[in-house]
N, C-alpha and C positions, 0 to 999 in steps of 0.2 A: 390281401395286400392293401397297406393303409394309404394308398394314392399318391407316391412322390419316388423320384428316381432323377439320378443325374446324370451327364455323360458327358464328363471332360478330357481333352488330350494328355493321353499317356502310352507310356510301350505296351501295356497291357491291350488299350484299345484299337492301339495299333495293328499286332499279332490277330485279335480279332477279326479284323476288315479282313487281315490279307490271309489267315485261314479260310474266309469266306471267297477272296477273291474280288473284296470290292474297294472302291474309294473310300479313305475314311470320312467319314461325315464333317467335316470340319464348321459346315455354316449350324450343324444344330447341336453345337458342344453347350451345354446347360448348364449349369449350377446347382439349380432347382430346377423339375419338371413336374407341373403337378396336373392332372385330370382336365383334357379341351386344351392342351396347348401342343406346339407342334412338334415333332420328334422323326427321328430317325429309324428309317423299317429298312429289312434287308427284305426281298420278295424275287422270286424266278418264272419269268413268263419263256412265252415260245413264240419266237420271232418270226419271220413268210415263213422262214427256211427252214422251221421246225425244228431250230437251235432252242436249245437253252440257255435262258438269260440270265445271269445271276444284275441287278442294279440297288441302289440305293435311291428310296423314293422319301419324301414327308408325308407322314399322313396323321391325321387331330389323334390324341389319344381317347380317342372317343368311337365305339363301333357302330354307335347306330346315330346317323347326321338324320338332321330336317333335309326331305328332298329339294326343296327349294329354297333355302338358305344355305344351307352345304356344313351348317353349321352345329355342333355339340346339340342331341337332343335330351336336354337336362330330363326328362319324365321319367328316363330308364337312364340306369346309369351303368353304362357299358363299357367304363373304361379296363375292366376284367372281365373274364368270361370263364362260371366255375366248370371244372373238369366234369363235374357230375350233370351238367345238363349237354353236353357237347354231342349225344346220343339222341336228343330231344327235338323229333321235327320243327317243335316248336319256338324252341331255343333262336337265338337271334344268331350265335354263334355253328349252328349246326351245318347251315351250306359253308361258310368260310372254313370250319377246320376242316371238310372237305376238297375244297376249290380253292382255297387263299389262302394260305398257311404262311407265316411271316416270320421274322427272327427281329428283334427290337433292340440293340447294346445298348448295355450302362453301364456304367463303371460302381453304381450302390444303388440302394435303395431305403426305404423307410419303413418301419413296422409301427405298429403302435397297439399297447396293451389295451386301448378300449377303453381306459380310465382318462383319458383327456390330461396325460400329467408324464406316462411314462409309451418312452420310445427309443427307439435303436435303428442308427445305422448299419445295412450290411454288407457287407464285401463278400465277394470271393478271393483265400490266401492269395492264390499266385496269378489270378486273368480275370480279364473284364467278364461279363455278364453276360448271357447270350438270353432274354427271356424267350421260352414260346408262342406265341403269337398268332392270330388269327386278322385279317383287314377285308375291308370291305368300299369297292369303288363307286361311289356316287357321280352323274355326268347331270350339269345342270344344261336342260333341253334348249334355254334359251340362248345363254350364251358358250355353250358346249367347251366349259371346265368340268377340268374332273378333280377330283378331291376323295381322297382315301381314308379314311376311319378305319382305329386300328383295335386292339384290346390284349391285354395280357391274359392267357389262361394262368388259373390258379386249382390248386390241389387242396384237399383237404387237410387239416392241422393234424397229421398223426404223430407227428413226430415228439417224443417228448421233451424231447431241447427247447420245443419251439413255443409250449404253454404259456411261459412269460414274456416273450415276446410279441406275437399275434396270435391269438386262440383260433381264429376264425377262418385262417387259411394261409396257403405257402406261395407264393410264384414258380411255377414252372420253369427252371434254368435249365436249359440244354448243353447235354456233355460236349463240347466240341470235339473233344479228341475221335468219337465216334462217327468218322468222314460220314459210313453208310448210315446213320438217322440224321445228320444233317442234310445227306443230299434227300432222302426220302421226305424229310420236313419241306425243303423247299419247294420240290417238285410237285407243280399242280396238275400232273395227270397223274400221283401217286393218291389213289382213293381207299386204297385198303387200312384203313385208320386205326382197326381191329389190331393190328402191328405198333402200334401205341400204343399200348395196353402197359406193358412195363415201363414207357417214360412218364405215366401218368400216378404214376406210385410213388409215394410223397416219400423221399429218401434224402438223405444228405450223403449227394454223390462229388460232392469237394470241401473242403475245408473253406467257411466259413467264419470273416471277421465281423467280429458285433459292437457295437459301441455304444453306450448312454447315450443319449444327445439330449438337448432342451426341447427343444420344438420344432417341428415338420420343416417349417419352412425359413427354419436359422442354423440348423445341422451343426451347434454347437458342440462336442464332447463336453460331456459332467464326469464321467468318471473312465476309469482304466477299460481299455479292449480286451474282451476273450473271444474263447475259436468256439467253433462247434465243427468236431470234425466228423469225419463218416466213420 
């Protein structure tokens, strides 16, 4: 994923929330979002009462913060997190898609061929975006704020619709219509991950609108929209 997504008010992001059961985000509607700025995470804790939570939090698009600044650690860049190390003790992402598993809406997002010239907006036909998601809560010891770091998981480029658009990898969009892998996604006492195995297989499981655009962070169209459908 070439680091840009938006999320503005519409029915589609609507439908979203209220599939998930939350508020819609309204203070973090974007235009532009690009890598270290703040966004909206869907996440489910477990309250005294061993209820489950579903809420809407902000957290930096960034997974791994400076402990003591709270802030984007530009040395690793963490704003994605590839599927193929999510197994890897060593992986930054390996306890969160265990323990913190997240839901991030947008309404598009951005590709780019890698050539610094060509790029595509993309939608989903009929509903907002639902990425998969991994975060991570930082508490600064001094003045005891806490601040969330988030990262989109990405798939590998198998697809071959997808070669001209980003060669290097997909994002992770989760089906919502599938209630039991969203509730399993959100739930953080759900550890058997091994059951993710087929959402992690780069598929086009909805129709897909794509667009030319000029540049990342002008989301102009240059020419005609096509689908990529499943």
């Amino acid at each position: 994923m070439c680091g840009r997504f938006n999320l503005i008010d519409s029915p589609q992001v609507q439908l979203l929330c209220a599939m998930l059961g939350v508020p819609v985000p309204i203070n973090n509607f974007r235009a532009d979002i690009a890598p270290g700025a703040s966004i909206a995470i869907v996440l489910e804790q477990i309250d005294a009462q061993g209820l489950k939570v579903r809420q809407v939090s902000e957290a930096i698009w960034w997974l791994l913060l400076d402990p003591k600044s709270l802030a984007p650690n530009y040395k690793y860049a963490s704003f994605n997190s590839r599927s193929d190390k999510l197994d890897s003790p060593r992986a930054a992402a390996y306890a969160p898609y265990r323990e913190s598993r997240c839901i991030i809406p947008a309404s598009a997002f951005i590709e780019g061929l890698g050539d610094k010239k060509t790029y595509h907006k993309i939608e989903l036909e009929e509903s907002a975006i639902a990425f998969g998601g991994v975060y991570k809560r930082y508490l600064n010891r001094e003045t005891g704020e806490s601040v969330l770091g988030a990262s989109i998981i990405t798939l590998p480029p198998l697809l071959p619709q997808w070669q001209h658009i980003h060669p290097k990898s997909l994002p992770l969009m989760l089906d919502m219509n599938n209630k039991a892998l969203i509730d399993q996604w959100l739930d953080p006492a759900f550890d058997r991950v091994e059951e993710f195995a087929e959402v992690l297989e780069p598929r086009v499981r909805a129709a897909m609108k794509v667009t030319p655009i000029d540049r990342p962070s002008r989301w102009n169209p240059i020419a005609d929209s096509f689908l990529i459908v499943a």
